[in-house]
C-alpha positions in Angstrom: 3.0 50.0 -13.4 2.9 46.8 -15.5 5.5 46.5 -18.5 3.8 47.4 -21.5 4.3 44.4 -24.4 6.1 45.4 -27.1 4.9 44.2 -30.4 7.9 45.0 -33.1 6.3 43.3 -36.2 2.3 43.4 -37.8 0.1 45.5 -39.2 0.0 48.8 -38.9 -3.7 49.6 -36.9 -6.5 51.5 -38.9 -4.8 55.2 -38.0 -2.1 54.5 -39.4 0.1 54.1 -36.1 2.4 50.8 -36.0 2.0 48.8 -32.7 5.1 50.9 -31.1 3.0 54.1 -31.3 -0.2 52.6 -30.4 1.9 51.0 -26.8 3.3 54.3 -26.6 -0.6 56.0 -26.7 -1.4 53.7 -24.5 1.2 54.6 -21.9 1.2 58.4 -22.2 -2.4 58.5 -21.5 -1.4 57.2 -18.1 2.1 59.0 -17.6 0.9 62.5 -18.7 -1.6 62.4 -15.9 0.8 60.7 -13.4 3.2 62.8 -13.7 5.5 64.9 -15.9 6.7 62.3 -18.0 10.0 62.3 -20.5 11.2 60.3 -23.7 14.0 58.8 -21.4 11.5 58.1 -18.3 8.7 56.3 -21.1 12.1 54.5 -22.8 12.9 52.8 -19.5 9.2 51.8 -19.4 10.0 50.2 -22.6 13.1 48.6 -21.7 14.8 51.1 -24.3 17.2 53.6 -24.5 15.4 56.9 -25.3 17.4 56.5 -29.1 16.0 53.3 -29.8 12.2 54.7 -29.0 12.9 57.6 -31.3 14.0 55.5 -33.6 11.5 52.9 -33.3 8.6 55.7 -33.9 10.6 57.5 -36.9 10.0 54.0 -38.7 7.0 54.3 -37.5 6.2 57.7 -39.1 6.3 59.7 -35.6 7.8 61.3 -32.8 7.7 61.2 -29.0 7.0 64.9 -29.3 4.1 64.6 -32.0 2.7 61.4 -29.8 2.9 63.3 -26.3 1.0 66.3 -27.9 -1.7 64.4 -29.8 -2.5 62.7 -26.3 -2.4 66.2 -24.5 -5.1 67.3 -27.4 -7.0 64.4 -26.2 -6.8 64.6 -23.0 -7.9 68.5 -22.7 -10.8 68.0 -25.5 -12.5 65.1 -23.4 -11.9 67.3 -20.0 -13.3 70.6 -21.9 -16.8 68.7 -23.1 -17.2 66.3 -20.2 -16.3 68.4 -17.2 -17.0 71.8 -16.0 -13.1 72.3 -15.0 -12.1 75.5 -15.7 -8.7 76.6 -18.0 -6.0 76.4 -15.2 -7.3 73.5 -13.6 -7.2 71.6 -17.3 -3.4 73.5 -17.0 -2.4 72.1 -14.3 -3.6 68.8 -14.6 -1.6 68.6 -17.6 1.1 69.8 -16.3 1.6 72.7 -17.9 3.3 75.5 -16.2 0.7 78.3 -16.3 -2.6 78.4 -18.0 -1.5 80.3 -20.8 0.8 77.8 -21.9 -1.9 75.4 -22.0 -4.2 78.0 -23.8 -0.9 78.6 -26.4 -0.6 75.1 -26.9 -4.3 74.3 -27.3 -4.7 77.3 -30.3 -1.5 75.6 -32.0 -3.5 72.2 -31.6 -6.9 73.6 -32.8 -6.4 76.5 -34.1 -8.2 77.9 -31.3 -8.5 78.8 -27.9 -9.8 76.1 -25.4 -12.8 78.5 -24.3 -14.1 79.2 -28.0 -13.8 75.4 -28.4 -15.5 74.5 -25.9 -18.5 76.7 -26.7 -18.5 75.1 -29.9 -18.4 71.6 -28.9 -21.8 69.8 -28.2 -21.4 69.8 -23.8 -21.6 65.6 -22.6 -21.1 67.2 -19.3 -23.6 65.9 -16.7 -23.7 68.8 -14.1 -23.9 67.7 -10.3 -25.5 70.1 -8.3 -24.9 70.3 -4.2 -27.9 70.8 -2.1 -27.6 72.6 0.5 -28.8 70.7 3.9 -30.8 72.6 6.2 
């Protein structure tokens, strides 16, 4: 993987996240799909010391924790409306160890479970169906 660039000084972006957070967005939407990915194993990404990203983002207003999650919450809302994966596929692709930990996570997140949500959600999905050749 390419170094990310590190920008330590400028504006903060229209979310409110300073350039550290918005690299670190960047990265975990790419690590937390790769594979199970830590504050030390993003750090050395960074060229950092896992210290110096935490205290990088608390200047920042966040943490690697709150970052990690709010990209997990991404993640599983665009796999919920665009795809027709079920629970413990969404699980496992997120690395979570069993689907109820994802389901746990997701009501903490949303304050409801990932089935109800995705009932409620407008579905983007575009459903391909297998003929069968005869």
């Amino acid at each position: 993987m390419e170094m990310p660039s590190i920008r330590r000084a400028g504006p903060h972006s229209a979310n409110g996240a300073g350039p550290l957070t918005e690299d670190l967005r960047r990265v975990l939407r790419i690590e937390l799909l790769r594979d199970t990915c830590s504050a030390a194993t993003i750090a050395r990404l960074f060229s950092m010391h896992r210290r110096t990203l935490n205290r990088y983002l608390r200047t920042e207003g966040h943490a690697f924790r709150q970052v990690a999650n709010e990209i997990r919450f991404e993640i599983a809302c665009e796999l919920l409306q665009n795809t027709d994966m079920g629970l413990g596929q969404i699980a496992t692709v997120l690395r979570y160890s069993e689907p109820s930990a994802f389901t746990r996570a997701f009501r903490r997140w949303s304050g409801q479970p990932p089935s109800a949500w995705r009932a409620s959600h407008p579905h983007v999905r575009k459903v391909r169906r297998l003929r069968k050749l005869r």
